[in-house]
FIRO-601501 format. One record per atom (N, C-alpha, C): z, y, x. Coordinates in steps of 0.2 Angstrom, whole numbers, plus 5000, padded with zeros to 4 digits. Atoms other than C-alpha are relative to their C-alpha. Layout:
# residues N
ZYX;...
//
This chain:
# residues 176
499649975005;524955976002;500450055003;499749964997;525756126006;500950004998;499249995001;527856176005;500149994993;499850005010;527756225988;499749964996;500350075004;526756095980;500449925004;499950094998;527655935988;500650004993;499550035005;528555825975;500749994999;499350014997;530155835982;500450074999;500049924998;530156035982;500650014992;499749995005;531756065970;500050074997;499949945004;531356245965;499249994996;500850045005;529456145958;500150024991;499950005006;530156145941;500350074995;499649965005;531256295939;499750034996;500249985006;531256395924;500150095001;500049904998;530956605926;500050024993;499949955007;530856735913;499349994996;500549995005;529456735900;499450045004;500449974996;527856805908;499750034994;500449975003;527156935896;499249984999;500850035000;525256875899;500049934998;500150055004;525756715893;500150004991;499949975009;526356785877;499050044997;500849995003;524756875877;499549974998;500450034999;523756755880;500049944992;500050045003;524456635867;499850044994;500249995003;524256765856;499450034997;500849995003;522556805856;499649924998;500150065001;522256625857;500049994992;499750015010;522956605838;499650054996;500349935004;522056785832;499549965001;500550024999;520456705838;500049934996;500150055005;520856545829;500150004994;499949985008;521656625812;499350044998;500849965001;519856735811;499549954999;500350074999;518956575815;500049954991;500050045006;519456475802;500150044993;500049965006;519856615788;499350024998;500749965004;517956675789;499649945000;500650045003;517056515789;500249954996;500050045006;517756395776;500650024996;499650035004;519456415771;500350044996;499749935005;519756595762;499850004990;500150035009;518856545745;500749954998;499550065001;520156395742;500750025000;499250004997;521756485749;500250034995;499649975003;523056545739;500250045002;499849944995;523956705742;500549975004;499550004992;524756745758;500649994997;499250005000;526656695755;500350055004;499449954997;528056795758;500749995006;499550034997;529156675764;500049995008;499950004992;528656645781;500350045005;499949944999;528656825785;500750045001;499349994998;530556835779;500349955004;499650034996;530956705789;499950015007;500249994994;530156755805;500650094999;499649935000;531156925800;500949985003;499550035001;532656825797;500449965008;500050024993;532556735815;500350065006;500149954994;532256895823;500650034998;499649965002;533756985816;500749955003;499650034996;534756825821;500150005008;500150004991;534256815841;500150075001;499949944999;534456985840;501050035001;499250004998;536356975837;500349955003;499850034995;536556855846;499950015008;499849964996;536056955861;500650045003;499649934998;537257095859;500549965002;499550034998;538456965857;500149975006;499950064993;538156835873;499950065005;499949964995;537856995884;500950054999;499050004999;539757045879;500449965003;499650074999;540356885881;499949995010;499850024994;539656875898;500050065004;499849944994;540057055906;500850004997;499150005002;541856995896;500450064999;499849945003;541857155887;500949994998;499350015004;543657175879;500349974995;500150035004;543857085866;499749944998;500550064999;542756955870;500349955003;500150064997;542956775873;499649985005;500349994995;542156715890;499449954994;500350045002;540656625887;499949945002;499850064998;540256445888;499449995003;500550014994;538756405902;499449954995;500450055003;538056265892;499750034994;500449965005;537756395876;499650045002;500649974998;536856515886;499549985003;500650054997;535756375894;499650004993;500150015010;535556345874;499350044999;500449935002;534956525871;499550005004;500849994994;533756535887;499749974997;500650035006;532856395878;499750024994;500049965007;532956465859;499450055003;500349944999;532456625866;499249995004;500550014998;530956565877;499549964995;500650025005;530256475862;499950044995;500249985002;530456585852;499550065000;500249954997;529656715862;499349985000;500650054999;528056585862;499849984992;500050005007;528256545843;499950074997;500049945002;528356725838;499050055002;500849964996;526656785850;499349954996;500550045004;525756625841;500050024994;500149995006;526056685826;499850064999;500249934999;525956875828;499250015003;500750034998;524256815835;499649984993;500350035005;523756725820;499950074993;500449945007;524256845807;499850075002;500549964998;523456985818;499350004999;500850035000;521756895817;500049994991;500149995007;522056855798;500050074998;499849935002;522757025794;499250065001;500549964997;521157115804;499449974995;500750035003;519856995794;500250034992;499849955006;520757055778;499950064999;500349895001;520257255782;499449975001;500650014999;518657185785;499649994992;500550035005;518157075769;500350064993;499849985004;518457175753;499649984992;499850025010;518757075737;500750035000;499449965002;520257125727;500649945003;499450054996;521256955735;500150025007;499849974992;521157015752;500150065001;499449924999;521757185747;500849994998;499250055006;523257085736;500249975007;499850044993;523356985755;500450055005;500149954992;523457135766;500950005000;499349985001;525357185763;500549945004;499750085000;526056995766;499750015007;500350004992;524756975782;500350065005;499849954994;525457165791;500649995001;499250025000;527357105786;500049955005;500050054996;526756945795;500150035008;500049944996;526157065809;500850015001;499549984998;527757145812;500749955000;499550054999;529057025809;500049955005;500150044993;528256915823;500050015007;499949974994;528357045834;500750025003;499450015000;530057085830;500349945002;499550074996;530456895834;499850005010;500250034994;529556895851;500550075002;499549975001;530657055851;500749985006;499450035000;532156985849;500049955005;500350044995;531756845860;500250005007;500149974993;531456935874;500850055002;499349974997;532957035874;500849945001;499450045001;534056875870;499849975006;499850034992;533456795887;500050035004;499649954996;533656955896;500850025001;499550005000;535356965889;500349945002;499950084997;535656765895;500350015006;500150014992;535456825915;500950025001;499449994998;536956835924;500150075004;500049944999;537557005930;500049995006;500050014991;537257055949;500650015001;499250004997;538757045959;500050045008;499849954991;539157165975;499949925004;500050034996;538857045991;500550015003;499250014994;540457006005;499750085003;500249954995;539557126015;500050084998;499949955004;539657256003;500650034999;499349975000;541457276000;500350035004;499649984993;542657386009;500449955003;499850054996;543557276022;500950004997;499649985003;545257236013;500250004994;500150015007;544557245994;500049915001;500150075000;544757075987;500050014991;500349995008;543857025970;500349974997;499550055004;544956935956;499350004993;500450005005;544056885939;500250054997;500049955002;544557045933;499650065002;500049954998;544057155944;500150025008;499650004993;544457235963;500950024997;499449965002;546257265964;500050065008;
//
């Protein structure tokens, strides 16, 4: 067993950033299953596409999104800002990497539905299409959002000792 695989190894679990190939991945996974199952049994029987998901996946995305701008305030301790609290932005890290994973599964899904609906042409899956491209985009604005709200999570880089002029000394404000 090599260094990196022993069980003891405590960087084994850490948690990184989102890998975009996994977002892809999941969501072609989901397009491949929403196509699957909408052309071989279950499009006769469905009722129309709802609206409701769509505005909530919008609704989500609009949330994580200000809550970016906010928590990257909060921890470059713009002016007016409150420091931020270490255990909420652990919070968000997770929020945001799942919803960055929820978001590509679904924007996957109604991809593949949305594609098979420009395909088939009854007057229901032209009645569908508007509802499935909103799915589309709003899924994409949550993995969006997502991705900017765990970027905005990271903690800012900091000059090293070795870096300063000899003399400077750092306060939580600033040099003086």
């Amino acid at each position: 067993m090599s260094q990196a695989q022993s069980p003891r190894d405590p960087h084994r679990f850490r948690m990184g950033p989102t890998r975009i190939s996994t977002l892809v991945v999941a969501a072609l996974a989901a397009a491949a299953l929403a196509w699957l199952l909408i052309s071989t049994f279950y499009y006769e029987v469905a009722p129309n596409l709802p609206w409701l998901p769509v505005v909530t996946l919008a609704g989500l995305a609009v949330l994580e999104a200000y809550a970016a701008v906010n928590t990257r305030g909060r921890i470059e301790r713009r002016p007016g800002r409150d420091p931020v609290n270490p255990l909420l932005v652990a919070r968000f890290v997770v929020l945001a990497k799942a919803s960055a994973l929820a978001g590509a599964i679904f924007a996957g899904f109604y991809a593949g539905l949305t594609a098979w609906l420009f395909v088939e042409r009854t007057n229901a899956a032209v009645g569908d299409r508007p509802a499935g491209g909103g799915g589309v985009l709003a899924s994409l604005a949550l993995v969006a959002a997502a991705l900017w709200l765990e970027r905005s999570c990271r903690v800012p880089e900091q000059e090293d000792d070795e870096d300063r002029e000899p003399g400077d000394r750092e306060t939580p404000r600033g040099r003086l």
